[in-house]
C-alpha positions as CSV (number, residue, x, y, z in Angstrom):
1,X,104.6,108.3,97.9
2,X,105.8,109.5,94.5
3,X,106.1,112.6,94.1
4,X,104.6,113.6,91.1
5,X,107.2,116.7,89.4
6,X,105.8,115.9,85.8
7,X,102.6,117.2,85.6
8,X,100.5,116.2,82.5
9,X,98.3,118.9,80.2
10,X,94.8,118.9,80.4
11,X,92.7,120.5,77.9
12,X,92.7,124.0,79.0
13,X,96.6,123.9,78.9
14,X,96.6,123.1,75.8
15,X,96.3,126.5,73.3
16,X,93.8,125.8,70.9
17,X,95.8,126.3,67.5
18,X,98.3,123.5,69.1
19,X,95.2,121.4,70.3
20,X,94.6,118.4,68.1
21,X,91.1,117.7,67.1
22,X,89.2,114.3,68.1
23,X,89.7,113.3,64.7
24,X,93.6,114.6,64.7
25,X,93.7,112.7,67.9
26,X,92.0,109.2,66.7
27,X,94.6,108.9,63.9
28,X,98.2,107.9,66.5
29,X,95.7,106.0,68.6
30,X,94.4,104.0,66.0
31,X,98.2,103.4,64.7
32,X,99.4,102.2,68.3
33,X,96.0,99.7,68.3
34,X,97.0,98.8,64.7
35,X,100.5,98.3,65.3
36,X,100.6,96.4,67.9
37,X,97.6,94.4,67.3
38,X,99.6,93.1,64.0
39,X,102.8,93.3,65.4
40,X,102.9,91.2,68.7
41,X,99.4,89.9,67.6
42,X,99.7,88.8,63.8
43,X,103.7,88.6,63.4
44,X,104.6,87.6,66.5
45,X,107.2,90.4,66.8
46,X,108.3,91.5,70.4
47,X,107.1,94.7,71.9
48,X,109.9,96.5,70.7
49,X,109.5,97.2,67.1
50,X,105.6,97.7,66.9
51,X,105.6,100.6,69.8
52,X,109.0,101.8,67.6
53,X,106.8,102.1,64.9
54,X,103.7,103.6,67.0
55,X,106.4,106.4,68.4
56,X,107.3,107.6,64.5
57,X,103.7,107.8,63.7
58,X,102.9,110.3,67.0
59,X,105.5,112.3,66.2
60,X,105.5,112.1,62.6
61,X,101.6,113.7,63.4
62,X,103.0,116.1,66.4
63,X,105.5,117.5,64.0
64,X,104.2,117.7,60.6
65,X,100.3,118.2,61.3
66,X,99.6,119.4,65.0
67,X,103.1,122.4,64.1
68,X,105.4,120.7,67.5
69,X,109.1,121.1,66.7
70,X,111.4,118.2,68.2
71,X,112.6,120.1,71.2
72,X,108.6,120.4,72.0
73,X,108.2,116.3,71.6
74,X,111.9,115.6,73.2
75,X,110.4,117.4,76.1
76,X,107.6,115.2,76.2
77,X,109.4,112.1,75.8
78,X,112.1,113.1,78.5
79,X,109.1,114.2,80.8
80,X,107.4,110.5,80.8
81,X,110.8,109.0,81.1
82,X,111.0,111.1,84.1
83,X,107.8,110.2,85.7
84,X,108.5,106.7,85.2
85,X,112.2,106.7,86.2
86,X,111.5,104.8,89.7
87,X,109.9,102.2,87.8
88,X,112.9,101.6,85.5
89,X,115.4,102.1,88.6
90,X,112.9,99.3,90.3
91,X,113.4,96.9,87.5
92,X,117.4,97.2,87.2
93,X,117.1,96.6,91.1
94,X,114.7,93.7,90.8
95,X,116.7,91.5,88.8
96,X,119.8,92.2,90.7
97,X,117.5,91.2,93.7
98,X,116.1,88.3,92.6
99,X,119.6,86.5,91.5
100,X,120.9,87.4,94.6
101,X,118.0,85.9,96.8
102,X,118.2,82.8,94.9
103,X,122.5,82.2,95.6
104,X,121.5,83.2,99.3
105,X,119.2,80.2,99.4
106,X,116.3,82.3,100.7
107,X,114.1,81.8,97.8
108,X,115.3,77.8,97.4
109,X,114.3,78.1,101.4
110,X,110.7,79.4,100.8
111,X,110.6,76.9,98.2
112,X,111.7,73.9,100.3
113,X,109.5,75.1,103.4
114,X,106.5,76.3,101.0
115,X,106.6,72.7,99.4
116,X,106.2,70.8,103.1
117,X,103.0,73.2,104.5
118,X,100.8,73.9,101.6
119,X,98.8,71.8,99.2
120,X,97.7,72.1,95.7
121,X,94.0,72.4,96.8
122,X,94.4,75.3,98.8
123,X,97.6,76.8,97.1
124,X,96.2,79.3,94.9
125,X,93.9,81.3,97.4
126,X,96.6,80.7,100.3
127,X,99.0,82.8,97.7
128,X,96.1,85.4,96.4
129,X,95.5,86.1,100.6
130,X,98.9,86.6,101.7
131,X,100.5,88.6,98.8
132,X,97.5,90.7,99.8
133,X,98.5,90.7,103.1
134,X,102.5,91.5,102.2
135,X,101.3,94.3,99.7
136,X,99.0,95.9,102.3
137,X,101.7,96.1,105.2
138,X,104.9,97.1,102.7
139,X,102.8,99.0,100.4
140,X,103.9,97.4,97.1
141,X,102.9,95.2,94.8
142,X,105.9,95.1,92.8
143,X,107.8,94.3,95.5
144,X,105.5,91.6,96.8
145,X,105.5,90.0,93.5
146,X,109.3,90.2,93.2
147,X,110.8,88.6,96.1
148,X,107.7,86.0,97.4
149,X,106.2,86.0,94.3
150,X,109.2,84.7,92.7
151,X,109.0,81.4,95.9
152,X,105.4,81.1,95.0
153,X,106.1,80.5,91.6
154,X,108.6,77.5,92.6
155,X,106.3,76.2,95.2
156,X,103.5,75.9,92.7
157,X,105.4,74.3,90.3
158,X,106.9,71.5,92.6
159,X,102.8,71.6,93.4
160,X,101.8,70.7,89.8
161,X,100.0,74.1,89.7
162,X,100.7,75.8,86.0
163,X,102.6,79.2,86.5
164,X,100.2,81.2,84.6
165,X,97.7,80.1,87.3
166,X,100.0,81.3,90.0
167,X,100.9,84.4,88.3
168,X,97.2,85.2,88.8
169,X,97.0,84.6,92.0
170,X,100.0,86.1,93.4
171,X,98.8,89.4,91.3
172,X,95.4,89.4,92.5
173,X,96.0,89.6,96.2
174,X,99.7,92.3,95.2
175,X,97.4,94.8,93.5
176,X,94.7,94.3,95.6
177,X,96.8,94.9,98.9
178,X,98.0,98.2,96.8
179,X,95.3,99.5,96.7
180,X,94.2,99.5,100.4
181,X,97.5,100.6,101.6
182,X,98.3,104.1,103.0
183,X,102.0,103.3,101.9
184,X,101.4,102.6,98.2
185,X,102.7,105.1,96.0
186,X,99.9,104.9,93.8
187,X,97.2,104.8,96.4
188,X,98.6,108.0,97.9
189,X,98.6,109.8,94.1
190,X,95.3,108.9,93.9
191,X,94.0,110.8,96.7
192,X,96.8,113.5,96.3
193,X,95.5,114.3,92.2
194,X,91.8,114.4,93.1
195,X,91.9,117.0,96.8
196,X,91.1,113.8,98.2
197,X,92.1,113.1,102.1
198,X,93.9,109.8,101.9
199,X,92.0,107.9,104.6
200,X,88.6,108.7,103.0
201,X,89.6,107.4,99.3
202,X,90.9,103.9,101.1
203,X,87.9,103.9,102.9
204,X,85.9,104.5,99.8
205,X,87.5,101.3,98.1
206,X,87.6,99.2,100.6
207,X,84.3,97.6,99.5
208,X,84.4,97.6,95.9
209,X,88.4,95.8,97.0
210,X,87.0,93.0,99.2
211,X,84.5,92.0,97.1
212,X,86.5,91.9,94.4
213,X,89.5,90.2,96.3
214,X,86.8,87.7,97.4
215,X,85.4,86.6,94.4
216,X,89.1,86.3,93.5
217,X,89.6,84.0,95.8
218,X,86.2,82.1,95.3
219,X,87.6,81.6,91.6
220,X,91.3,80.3,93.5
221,X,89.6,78.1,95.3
222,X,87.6,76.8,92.4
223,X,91.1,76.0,90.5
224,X,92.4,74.6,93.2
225,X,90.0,71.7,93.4
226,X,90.8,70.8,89.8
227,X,94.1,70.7,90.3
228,X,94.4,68.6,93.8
229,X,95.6,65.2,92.6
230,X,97.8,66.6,89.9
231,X,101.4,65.8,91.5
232,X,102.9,63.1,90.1
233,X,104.4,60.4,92.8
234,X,107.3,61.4,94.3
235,X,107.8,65.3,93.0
236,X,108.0,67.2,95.8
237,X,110.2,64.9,97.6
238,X,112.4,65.3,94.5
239,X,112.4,68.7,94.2
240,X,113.0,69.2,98.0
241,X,115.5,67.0,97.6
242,X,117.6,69.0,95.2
243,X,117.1,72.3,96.8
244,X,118.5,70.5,99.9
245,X,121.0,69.3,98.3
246,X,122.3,72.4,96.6
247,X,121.9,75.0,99.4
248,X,122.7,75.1,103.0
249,X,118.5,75.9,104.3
250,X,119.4,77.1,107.7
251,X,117.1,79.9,109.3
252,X,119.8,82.0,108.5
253,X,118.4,81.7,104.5
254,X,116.1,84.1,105.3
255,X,118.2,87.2,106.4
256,X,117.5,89.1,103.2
257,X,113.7,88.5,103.5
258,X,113.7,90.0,107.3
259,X,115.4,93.1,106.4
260,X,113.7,94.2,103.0
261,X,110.0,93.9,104.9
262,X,111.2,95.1,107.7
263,X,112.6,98.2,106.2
264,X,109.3,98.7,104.0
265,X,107.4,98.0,107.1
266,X,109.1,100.7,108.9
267,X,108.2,103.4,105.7
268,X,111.5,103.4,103.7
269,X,110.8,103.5,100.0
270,X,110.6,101.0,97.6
271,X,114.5,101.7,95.9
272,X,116.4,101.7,99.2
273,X,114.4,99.0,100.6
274,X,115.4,96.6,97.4
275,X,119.1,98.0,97.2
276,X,119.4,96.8,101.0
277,X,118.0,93.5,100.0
278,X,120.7,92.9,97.2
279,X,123.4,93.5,100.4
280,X,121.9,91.3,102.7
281,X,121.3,88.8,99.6
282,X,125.2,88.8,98.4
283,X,126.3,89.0,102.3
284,X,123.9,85.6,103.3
285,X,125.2,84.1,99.7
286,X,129.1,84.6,101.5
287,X,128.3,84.0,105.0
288,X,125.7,80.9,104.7
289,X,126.9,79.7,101.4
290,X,130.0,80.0,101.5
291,X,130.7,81.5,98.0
292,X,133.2,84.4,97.5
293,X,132.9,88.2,97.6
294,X,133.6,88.4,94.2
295,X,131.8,85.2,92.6
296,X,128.4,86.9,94.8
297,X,128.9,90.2,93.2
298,X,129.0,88.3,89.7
299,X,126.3,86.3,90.4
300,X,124.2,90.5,91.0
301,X,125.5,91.4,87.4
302,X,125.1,87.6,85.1
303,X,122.5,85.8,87.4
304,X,122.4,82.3,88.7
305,X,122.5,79.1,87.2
306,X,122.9,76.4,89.6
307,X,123.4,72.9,89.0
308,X,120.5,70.6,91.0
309,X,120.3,67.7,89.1
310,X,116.4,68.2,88.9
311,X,115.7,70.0,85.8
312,X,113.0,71.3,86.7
313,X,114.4,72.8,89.4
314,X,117.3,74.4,87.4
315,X,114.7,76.2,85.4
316,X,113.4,77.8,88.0
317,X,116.4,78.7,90.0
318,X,117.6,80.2,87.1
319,X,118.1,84.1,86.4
320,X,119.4,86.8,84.5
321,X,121.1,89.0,86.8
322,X,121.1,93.0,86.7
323,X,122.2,92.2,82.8
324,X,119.4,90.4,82.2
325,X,117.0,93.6,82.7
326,X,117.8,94.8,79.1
327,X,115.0,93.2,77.3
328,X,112.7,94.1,79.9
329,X,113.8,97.6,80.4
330,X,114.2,98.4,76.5
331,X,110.4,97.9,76.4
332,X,109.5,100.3,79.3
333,X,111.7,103.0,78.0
334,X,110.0,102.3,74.5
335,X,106.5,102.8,75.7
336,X,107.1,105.2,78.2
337,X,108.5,107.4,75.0
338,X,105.7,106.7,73.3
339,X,103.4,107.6,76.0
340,X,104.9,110.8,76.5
341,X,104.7,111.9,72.7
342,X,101.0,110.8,73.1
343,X,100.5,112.8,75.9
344,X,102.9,116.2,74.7
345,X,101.2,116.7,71.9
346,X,97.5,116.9,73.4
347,X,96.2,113.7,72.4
348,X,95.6,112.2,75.4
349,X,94.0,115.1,76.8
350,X,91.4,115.6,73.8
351,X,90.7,112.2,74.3
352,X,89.8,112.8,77.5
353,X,87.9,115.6,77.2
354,X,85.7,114.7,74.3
355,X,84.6,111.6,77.0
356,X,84.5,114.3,79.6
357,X,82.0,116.4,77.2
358,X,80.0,112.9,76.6
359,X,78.9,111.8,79.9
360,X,75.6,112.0,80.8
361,X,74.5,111.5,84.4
362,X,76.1,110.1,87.4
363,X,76.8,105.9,86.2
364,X,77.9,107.2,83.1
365,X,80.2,109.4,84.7
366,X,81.5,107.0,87.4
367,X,81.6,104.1,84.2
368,X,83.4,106.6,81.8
369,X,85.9,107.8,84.7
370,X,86.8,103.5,84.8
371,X,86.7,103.5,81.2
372,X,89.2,106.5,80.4
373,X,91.6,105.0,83.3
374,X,92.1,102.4,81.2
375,X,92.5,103.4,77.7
376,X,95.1,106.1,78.9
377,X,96.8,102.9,80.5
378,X,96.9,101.2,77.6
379,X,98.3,104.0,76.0
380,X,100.6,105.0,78.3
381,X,102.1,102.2,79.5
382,X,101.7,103.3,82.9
383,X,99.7,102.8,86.4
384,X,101.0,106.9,87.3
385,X,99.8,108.5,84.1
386,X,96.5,106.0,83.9
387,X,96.1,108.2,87.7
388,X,96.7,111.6,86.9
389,X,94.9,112.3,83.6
390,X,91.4,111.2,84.5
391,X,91.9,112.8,87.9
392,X,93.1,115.9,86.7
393,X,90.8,116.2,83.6
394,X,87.5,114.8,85.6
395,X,87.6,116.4,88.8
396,X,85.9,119.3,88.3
397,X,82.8,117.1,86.6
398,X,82.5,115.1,89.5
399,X,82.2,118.9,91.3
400,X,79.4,119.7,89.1
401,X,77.5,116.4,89.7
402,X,77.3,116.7,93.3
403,X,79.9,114.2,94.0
404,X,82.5,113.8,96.1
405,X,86.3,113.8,95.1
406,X,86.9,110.4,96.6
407,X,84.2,108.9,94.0
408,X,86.8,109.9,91.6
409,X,89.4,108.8,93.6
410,X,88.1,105.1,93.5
411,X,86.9,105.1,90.4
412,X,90.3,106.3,88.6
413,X,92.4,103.4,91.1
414,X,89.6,100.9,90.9
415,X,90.4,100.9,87.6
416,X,93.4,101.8,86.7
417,X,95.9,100.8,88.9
418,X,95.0,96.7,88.7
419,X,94.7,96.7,85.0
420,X,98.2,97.9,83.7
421,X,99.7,94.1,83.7
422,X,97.3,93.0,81.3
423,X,98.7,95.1,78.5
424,X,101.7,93.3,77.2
425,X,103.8,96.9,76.4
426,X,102.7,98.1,80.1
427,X,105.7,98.7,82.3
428,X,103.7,96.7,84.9
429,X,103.3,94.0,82.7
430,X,106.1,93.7,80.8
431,X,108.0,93.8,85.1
432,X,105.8,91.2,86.1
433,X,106.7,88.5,82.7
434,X,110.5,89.0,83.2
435,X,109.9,88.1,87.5
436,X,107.9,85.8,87.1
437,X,108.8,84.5,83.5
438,X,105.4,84.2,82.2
439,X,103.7,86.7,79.4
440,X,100.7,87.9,79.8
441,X,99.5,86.7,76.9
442,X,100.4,83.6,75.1
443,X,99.6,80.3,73.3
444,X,96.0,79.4,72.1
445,X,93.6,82.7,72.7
446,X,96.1,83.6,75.4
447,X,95.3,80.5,77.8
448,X,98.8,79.5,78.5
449,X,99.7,83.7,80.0
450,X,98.8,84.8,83.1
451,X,96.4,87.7,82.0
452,X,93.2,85.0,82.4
453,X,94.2,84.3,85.8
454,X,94.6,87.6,86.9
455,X,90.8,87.6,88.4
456,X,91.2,90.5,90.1
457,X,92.1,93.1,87.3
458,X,88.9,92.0,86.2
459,X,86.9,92.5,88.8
460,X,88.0,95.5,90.6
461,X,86.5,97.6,88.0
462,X,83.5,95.3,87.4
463,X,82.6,95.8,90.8
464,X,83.0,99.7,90.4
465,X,80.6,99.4,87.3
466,X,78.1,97.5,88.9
467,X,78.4,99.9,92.1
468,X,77.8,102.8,89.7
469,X,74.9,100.8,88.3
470,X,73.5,100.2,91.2
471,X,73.9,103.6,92.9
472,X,76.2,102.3,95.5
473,X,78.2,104.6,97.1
474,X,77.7,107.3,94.4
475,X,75.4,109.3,95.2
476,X,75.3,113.3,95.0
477,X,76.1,114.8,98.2
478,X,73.2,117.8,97.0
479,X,70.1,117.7,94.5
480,X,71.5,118.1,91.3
481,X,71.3,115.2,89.1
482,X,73.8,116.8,86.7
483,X,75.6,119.8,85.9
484,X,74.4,123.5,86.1
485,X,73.5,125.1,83.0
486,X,76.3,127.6,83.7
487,X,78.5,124.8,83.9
488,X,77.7,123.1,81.1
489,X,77.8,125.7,78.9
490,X,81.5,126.5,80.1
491,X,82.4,122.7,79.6
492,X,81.6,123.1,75.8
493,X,83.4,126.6,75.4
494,X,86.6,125.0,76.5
């Protein structure tokens, strides 16, 4: 697990000549929206420049309205970058990882092997179930989506399936698999923010995840019937063909593979495990391929760009190396700033506490606990923070409604730990365009990105709505229907 040594303000915290009103706090919210609704929406620009812009505006307001000084906002920005700093070290490891794994031949080999079992009908929900699977037993979705992700992608394509629609899938069954596994960092925050014993919040999601996971699959399933006579004579033979051709495919390809899972099958964490699967990549790229020491440590730093003779092919196989994390990175470290200005200067929390103050009875709460997951998502840019600041801010509500703390513990993962990658600044999003080299959003009202396939960030807080709706699985462990009188009356003295 992550261990969590930033700890985020809540609303008491805060003291109330540095506390931001709501309307003090709507006006950098409203900037970020505006920003970077024109920006990467209207101009086209990249990421970079609109959340630029959105960081001068929140501490432009922190400084010169709410009375912070720069150390006070450096802090803040220093403090995100700290909570997030595994994610960054991830991605510089990632890209190293996945170069690596392609000049091994272990993701050619997937490829190759991948191409001669499966089919384009049942392509799609094979990939959603067993990324679910991998994510469950190492406990990662990241990882899942960076090493067979990255073979999925290649298999679909030589399978006439659209990347965007693989992207989906491969998320779907990753996050979902997250969230269900006692090894996931987030999973394990979750119950750890909320008092919650770890066992009982996976137990309380595992509904709310198979259904959603299912219908997931349903929808898969659905695509893949469209797309079963869409592979043009002769293609996989071809591509086959020039992986063959390129890389030796022996068993031996898939060295790397056997000791990154079983390292995160046996509990190491998620940076050691990927560091040891860039050695075994370079050592399988000398011993099987026969490259030099030297060319295979290049190959880690500038990426891979092999020569099949099957264009389409190339394209796939080829990657940017540890260097080529720079554009990806930039971004994270641009919105992680920006989500710690947002959340150093109070604005997150009053945000959260003037929803907090709003609820009114149990769906409401359970609905608003989904909703405020995430918003702070979206504006912080990531899965940790979307975690902690509902659960820390709502916990004592849920107290005062009767409920118990792993209601709040699904309802704050349920919703905010799928939902990251379909923000386009979201270190989880922007990580999972650069591996699998598809934006969330693109083209035509976004149809040719991933974000529309991604049925399960959809769903899994859907279902939790509908649950909370319904008064399934939430309800008061006492009488009350709401809070004391006492209680509420403290709530709005805050």
């Amino acid at each position: 697990m992550t261990d969590l040594t930033v700890e985020p303000r809540t609303y008491e915290d805060i003291a109330p000549e540095r506390r931001p009103s709501l309307a003090q706090a709507l006006v950098p919210m409203l900037g970020v929206v505006v920003f970077l609704g024109v920006g990467s929406g209207y101009l086209r620009l990249a990421p970079h420049a609109p959340l630029l812009w959105s960081i001068v505006l929140t501490a432009a307001v922190g400084k010169y309205w709410l009375g912070y000084d720069w150390a006070d906002l450096y802090e803040g920005i220093a403090d995100s970058l700290l909570m997030g700093l595994q994610a960054i070290l991830i991605l510089f490891v990632i890209y190293a990882l996945i170069a690596t794994w392609i000049s091994a031949g272990t993701i050619p080999g997937l490829m190759h092997y991948g191409l001669a079992v499966l089919t384009p009908t049942v392509f799609l929900p094979v990939t959603a179930v067993l990324a679910a699977v991998v994510a469950f037993a190492i406990g990662s979705s990241w990882t899942t989506a960076g090493t067979l992700g990255v073979a999925f992608i290649g298999i679909g394509s030589g399978l006439g399936i659209p990347a965007p629609m693989t992207a989906g899938a491969i998320l779907s069954g990753a996050y979902a698999g997250d969230k269900q596994s006692p090894l996931s960092d987030t999973t394990n925050l979750a119950a750890a923010v909320t008092n919650t014993d770890l066992w009982d919040h996976i137990r309380a999601m595992r509904n709310g995840t198979a259904v959603a996971l299912g219908l997931s699959v349903l929808g898969y399933a659905v695509l893949g019937l469209r797309a079963g006579s869409s592979i043009p004579a002769g293609r996989v033979a071809e591509i086959q063909g020039a992986l063959a051709g390129t890389y030796d495919l022996s068993v031996l390809v898939v060295l790397p593979l056997v000791v990154t899972f079983g390292l995160a099958l046996r509990g190491y964490p998620a940076l050691p495990t990927l560091v040891a699967g860039v050695f075994a990549g370079v050592a399988t790229t000398v011993l099987v391929q026969g490259v030099g020491f030297a060319a295979a440590w290049n190959v880690f730093l500038n990426g891979t760009a092999p020569e099949t003779g099957v264009t389409v092919v190339t394209d796939l196989l080829e990657s940017g190396g540890l260097a080529g994390s720079a554009w990806t990175i930039s971004v994270v470290v641009a919105a992680l700033s920006l989500g710690g200005l947002l959340e150093r200067t109070g604005v997150l929390a009053v945000l959260a506490h003037s929803l907090a103050s709003a609820i009114r009875g149990t769906t409401g709460l359970v609905v608003g606990t989904g909703v405020s997951a995430i918003a702070v998502n979206a504006f912080s840019a990531q899965q940790y923070m979307s975690i902690v600041v509902p659960g820390m801010t709502l916990r004592n509500i849920y107290d005062e409604y009767g409920l118990e703390s792993e209601d709040l513990s699904q309802a704050i993962e349920s919703a905010g730990t799928p939902t990251g990658a379909l923000f386009p600044w979201h270190a989880g999003s922007v990580y999972m365009a650069g591996v699998f080299g598809v934006l969330p959003w693109a083209g035509s009202f976004g149809l040719a990105g991933f974000a529309p396939y991604y049925f399960f960030a959809y769903l899994s807080p859907l279902v939790l709505f509908a649950s909370a709706l319904l008064g399934v699985g939430f309800e008061p462990s006492d009488d009350t229907d709401g809070p004391t009188p006492s209680s509420t009356t403290a709530t709005a003295d805050d």
